[in-house]
C-alpha positions, 0 to 999 in steps of 0.5 A: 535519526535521518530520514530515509526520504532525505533527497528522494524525487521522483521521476515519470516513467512514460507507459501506454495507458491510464496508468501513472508510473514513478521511479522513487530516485532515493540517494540512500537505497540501492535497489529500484522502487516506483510508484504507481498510480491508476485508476482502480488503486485510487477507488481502492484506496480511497473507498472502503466500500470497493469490496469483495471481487472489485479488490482483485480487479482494482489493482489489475491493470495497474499490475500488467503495465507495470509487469510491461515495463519490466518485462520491456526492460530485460525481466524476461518471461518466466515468474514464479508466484509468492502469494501470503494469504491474507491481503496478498490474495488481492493482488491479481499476479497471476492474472496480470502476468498472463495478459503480459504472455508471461509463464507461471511455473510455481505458484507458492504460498504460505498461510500466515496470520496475526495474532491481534487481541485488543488491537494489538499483535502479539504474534504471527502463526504460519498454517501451512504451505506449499513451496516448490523451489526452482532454479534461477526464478524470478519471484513476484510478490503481493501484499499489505506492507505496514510494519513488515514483521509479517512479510518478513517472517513468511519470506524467512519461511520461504528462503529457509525452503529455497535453501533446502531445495538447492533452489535460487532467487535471480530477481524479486518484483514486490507489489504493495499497499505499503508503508516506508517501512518497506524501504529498510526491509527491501535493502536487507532482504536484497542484501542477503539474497545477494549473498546467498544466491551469485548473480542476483540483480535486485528487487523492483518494489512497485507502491500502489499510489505512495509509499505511506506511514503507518501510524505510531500513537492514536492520532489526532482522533485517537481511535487509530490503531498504531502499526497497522494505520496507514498516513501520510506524514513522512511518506510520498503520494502520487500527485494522481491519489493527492488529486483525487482526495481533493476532488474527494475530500471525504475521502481524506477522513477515513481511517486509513489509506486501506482497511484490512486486505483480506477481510474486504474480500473474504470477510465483509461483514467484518470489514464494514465493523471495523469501517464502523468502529473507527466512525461511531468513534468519530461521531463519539469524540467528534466534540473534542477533535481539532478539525484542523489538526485532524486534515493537517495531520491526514494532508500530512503537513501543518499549513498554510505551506508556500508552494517551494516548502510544499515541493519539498516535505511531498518530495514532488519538486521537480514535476510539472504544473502542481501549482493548482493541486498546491493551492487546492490542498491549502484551501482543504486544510481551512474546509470547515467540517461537522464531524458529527454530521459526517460520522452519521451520513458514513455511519448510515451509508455503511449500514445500508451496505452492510445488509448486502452482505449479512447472512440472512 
């Protein structure tokens, strides 16, 4: 089996402002894909604690640049919105098209959930909608991207009723939090829109900080949850987000790239439950982890690497003065760690939070 990443590099796009910009130049996909990088997505992504309104505004700025450029580089001035509420209720779209002097004309949205028992989906469940299908849009997207099973289930959704109402698609922009997966996904869904709808011209897929993994067993602390975890391994990261986890190196050991969307925002008490499960297990197995193997295994690579080996398996090769990012990561992965003392200090911290936001 080949990897979709086989050749990718990526490529700065020069944009006003703090926020990084990447074209993901990928020989096997035909569409257009970049990853950004600013930062309100590195606190989000790196620190369970950014919750509740601060989710919202985090990716804010970050969005109107990267709308900015497209919109400099022929995307017009009219969106439609599709919001799946959920996660997808994090990303600010109305809001960034507005400071970019965009009109909204349809805001549509589905409510679609998962069904989890013992960690595990068994199924998804579409409660309502609302869909108003026009003519010609360009339809811009937000959400959490792991497996897609539940994106492209809503989409289906959304399609079927397009189809119905005689409404067509000319372009999709699709922000996420997401993993490789979404490659696989966007080329099919480009594919069938193209054949449905003469005239199409494709899909910008914009990844907040990288184009991640999800995780396919429990992983070396075995207490992730498979299919829904985010890593490394496999994927591409901004050099931006590889920068701040070195400079945060606690920051590496968290559960994930991001805990559940929606419940940071709209359920926080059960955010913090889940930011505990995954730590009082860390203070549990603490023991028995391999220390080493758990930063390789977060870093997404066994070291020590050479610098041109390093280059290749991040898919960075070709951008300047990473030497220093390079040598730091190397010294991360011999960082002796307590993980039991660690699991306390985030165990404590978390707790006194979490008051804040308990019912009285």
């Amino acid at each position: 089996m080949f990897d979709i990443l086989d050749g990718a590099s990526l490529q700065p796009v020069e944009i006003p402002g703090s926020t990084s910009l990447y074209e993901l130049l990928v020989p096997k996909l035909h569409n257009r894909y970049y990853l950004v990088s600013g930062p309100g997505s590195r606190s989000l992504e790196a620190f369970p604690k950014v919750v509740g309104f601060h989710c919202y505004t985090a990716l804010l700025d970050e969005m109107v640049d990267s709308l900015s450029y497209l919109c400099s580089n022929g995307l017009g001035e009219d969106l439609d919105l599709f919001t799946i509420l959920r996660g997808g209720l994090n990303y600010p779209l109305e809001e960034a098209a507005a400071r970019c002097g965009m009109r909204v004309r349809e805001i549509n949205f589905v409510s679609c959930e998962r069904v989890i028992e013992d960690h595990v989906i068994k199924g998804l469940e579409i409660k309502y909608d609302k869909i108003r299908p026009t003519r010609n849009c360009v339809l811009a997207i937000g959400d959490i991207l792991a497996t897609g099973d539940t994106f492209r289930y809503c989409f289906n959704h959304l399609l079927k009723r397009f189809k119905e109402a005689n409404g067509s698609i000319r372009r999709v922009v699709f922000f996420t939090i997401g993993g490789t997966r979404a490659f696989k996904l966007i080329e099919s869904m480009a594919e069938q829109l193209g054949t449905l709808f003469p005239g199409f011209e494709g899909i910008d897929c914009f990844f907040f900080e990288g184009a991640f993994t999800v995780y396919e067993d429990k992983g070396v602390s075995g207490i992730n949850v498979p299919n829904i975890d985010f890593g490394w391994k496999g994927g591409v990261v901004t050099p931006e987000f590889r920068r701040f986890i070195v400079d945060h190196p606690d920051a590496l050991l968290e559960k994930c790239i991001i805990y559940d969307g929606g419940a940071r925002r709209y359920e926080i008490p059960l955010h913090f439950e889940e930011v505990l499960e995954y730590w009082e297990g860390i203070f549990k197995r603490a023991d028995v982890i391999n220390v080493r193997s758990l930063l390789e295994e977060k870093l997404g690579y066994a070291g020590p690497l050479g610098f041109e080996d390093w280059l290749d398996i991040t898919h960075l090769r070709g951008l300047d003065g990473l030497g220093p990012l390079w040598a730091d990561e190397q010294a991360l992965l011999q960082r002796q760690i307590n993980l039991r003392s660690l699991a306390e200090r985030r165990i404590a911290s978390i707790n006194k939070l979490k008051l804040k936001y308990e019912k009285e």
